[in-house]
C-alpha positions in Angstrom: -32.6 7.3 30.1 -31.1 10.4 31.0 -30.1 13.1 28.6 -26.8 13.0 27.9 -24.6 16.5 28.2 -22.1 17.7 25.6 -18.7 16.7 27.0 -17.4 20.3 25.9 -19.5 22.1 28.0 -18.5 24.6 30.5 -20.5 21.5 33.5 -19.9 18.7 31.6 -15.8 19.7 31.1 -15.8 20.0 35.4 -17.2 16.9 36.1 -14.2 15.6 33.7 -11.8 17.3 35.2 -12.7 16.4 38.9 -12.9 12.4 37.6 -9.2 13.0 36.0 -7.5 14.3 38.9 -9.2 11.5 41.8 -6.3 9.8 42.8 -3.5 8.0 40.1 -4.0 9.0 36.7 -7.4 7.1 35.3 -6.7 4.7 31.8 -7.9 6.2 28.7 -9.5 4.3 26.3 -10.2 5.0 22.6 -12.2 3.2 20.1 -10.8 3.5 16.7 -13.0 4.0 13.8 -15.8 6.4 14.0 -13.4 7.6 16.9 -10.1 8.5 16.8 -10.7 8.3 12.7 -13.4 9.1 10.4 -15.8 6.4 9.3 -15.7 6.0 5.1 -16.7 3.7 3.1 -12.7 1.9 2.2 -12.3 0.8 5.7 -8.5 0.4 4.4 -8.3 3.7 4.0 -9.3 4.9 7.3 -6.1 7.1 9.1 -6.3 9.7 11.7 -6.0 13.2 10.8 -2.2 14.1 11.4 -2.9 16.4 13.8 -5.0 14.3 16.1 -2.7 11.8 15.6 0.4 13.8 17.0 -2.0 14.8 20.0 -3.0 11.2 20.5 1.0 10.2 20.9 1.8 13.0 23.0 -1.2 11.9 25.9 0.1 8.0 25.2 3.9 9.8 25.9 2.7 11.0 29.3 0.0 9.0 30.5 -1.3 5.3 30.2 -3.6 5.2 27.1 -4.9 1.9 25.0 -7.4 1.3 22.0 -10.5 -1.3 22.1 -11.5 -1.9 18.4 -13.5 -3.8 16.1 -10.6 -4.4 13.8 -7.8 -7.1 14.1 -4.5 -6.1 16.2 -2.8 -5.9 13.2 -5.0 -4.5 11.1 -5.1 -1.2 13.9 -1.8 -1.3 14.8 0.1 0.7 11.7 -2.3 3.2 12.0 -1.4 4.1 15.7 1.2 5.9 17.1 4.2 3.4 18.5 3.5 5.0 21.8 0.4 3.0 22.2 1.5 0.1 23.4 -1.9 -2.0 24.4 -4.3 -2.5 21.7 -6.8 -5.1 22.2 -8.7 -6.0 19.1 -12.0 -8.4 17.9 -14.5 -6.1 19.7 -12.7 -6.8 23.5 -11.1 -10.2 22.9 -7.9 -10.7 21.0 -5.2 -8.7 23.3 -7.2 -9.9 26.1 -5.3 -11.6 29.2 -7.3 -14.2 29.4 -8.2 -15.2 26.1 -5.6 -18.0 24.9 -3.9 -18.8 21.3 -6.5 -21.8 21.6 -9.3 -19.7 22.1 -8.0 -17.3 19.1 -7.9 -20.2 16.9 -11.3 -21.3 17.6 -12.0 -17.6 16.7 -10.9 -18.2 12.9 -11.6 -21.4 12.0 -15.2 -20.0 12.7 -15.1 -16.9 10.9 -13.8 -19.7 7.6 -16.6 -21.2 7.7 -19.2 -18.5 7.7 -17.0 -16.6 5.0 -17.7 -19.7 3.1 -21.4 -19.9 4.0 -22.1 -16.4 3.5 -20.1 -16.4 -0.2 -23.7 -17.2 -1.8 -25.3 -14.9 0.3 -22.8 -12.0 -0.8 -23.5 -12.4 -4.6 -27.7 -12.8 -3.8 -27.4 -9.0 -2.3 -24.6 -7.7 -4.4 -27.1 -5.1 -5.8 -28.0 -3.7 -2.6 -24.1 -2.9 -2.3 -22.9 -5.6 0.4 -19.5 -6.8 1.2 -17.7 -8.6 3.6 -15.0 -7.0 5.6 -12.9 -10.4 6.7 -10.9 -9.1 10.2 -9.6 -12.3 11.0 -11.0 -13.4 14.4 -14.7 -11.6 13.6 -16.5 -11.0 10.1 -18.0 -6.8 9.0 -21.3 -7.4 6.7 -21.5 -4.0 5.1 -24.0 -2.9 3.4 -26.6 0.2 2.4 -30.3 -0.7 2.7 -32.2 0.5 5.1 -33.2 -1.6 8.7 -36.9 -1.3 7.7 -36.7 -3.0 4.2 -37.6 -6.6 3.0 -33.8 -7.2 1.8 -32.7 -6.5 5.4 -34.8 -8.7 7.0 -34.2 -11.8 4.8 -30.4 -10.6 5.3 -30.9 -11.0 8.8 -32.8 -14.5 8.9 -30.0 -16.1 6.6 -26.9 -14.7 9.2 -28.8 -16.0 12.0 -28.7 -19.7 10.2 -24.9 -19.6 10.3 -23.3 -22.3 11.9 -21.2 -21.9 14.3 -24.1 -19.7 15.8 -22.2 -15.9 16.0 -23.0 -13.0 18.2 -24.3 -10.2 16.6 -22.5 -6.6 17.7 -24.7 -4.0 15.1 -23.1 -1.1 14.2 -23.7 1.9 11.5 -24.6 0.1 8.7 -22.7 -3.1 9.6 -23.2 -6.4 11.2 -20.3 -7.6 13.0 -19.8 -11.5 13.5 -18.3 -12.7 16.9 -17.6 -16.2 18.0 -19.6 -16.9 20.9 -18.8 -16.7 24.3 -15.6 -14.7 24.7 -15.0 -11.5 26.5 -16.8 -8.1 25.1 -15.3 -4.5 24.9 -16.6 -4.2 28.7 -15.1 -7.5 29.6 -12.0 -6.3 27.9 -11.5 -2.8 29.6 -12.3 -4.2 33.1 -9.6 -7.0 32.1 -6.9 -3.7 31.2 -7.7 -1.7 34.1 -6.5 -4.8 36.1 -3.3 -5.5 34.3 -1.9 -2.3 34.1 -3.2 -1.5 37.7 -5.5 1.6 36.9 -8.5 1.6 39.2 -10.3 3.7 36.9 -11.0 4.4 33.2 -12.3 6.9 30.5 -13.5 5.6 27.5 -14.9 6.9 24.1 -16.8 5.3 21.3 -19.2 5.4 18.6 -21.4 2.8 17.9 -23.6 -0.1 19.3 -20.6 -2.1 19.1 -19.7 0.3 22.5 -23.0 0.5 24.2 -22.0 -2.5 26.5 -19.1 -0.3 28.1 -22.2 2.8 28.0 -24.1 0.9 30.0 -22.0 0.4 32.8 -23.1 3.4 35.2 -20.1 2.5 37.7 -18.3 5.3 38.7 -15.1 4.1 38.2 -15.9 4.3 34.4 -16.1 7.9 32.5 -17.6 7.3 29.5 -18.6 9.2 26.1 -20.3 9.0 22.9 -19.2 10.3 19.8 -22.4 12.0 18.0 -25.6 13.7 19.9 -28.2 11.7 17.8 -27.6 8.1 18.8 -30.0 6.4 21.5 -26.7 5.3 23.1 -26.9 5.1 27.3 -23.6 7.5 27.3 -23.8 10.0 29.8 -21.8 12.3 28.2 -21.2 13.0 24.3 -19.0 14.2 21.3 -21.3 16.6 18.9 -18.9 15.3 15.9 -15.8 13.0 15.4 -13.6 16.2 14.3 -13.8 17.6 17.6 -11.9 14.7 19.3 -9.1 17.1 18.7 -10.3 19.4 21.0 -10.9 16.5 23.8 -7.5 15.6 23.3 -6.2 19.0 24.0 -8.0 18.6 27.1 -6.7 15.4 28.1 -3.0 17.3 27.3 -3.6 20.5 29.7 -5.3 18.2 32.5 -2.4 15.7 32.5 0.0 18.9 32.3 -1.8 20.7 35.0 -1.5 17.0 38.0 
């Protein structure tokens, strides 16, 4: 794998500008958490900064911008600026075109039962402070021991028994819970490019939960990691989540500038 560049460089700021101003206006994509806002512990409690979120409504105000997330639609939504008008939500399928109000409720009725399966297993690793983060269409095991331990491992073996069988998406000390089979955060920004007729995209993220959309290497798709330490395939990265402020003020001065 290639080493990525810091996005903020004097190279790595060209080659952005040059893919911004190909042609019509490319979509930008955000993920939320870890993102646009910091990462704590009270996922309730995660807002953006004021100031990034005025910068954030001003680029939706004059070009075409849209959020993938892990959380629900309307879990996201109030904490977005109303001139975001496509969110899609469940890591890439609820919001998506063609996922259908069938497909949705398939969605919960299998995140009930693995809340209910995975009751006993909450109280077995209480100690090792995990929780269940219920986002209605997908399931967030939090929790604070370490990949490498015993506790982790056993955690593992007993998700992996759930039935419906889920897909894993890992993320920073979380294991998110997917229903099988529907679309991904790739699926889902391929599915937005075509809707809203953008025949390219920039998208940033944080986590494994985004490494599908890293891997794609097409150049119709800028993308960028938030944080230099991850293994993530991003060719480009974020040093910190603070500075999105200062990617945003790009994004304003190369929209003002075409």
């Amino acid at each position: 794998m290639e080493q990525s560049q810091d996005i903020l460089s004097e190279s790595a700021r060209f080659d952005l500008l040059e893919f911004l101003s190909k042609d019509k206006a490319p979509l930008f994509a955000f993920d939320f958490d870890g993102t646009l806002a910091a990462i704590i512990d009270e996922p309730n409690s995660v807002f953006m900064a004021p100031s990034a979120y005025k910068k954030l409504d001003e680029l939706a105000r004059r070009s075409k911008v849209v959020v993938l997330t892990g959380r629900s639609i309307s879990d996201v939504r109030p904490r977005l600026p109303n001139s975001i008008s496509v969110v899609v939500g469940s890591h890439g399928f609820e919001g998506h075109s063609r996922v259908s109000g069938e497909n949705l409720e398939g969605a919960f009725n299998s995140t009930r039962k693995w809340l209910e399966a995975l009751s006993v297993v909450t109280q077995r690793y209480r100690r090792n402070r995990l929780w269940i983060e219920d986002k209605k269409y997908s399931l967030s095991i939090h929790y604070r021991e370490v990949k490498s331990s015993p506790q982790f491992t056993s955690l593992i073996a007993e998700i992996r028994s759930l039935a419906p069988e889920a897909r894993f998406v890992l993320g920073k000390r979380v294991i998110n819970l997917v229903p099988n089979g529907l679309p991904n955060k790739l699926d889902a920004l391929h599915d937005l490019m075509r809707t809203l007729s953008r025949g390219r995209a920039f998208f940033i993220g944080d986590d494994v939960t985004d490494e599908v959309v890293f891997l794609d290497k097409s150049p119709d798709i800028f993308s960028v990691k938030v944080g230099f330490d991850s293994p993530l395939s991003a060719s480009y990265y974020l040093h910190k989540q603070e500075d999105i402020e200062c990617l945003l003020d790009f994004f304003l001065a190369a929209v003002d500038h075409n």
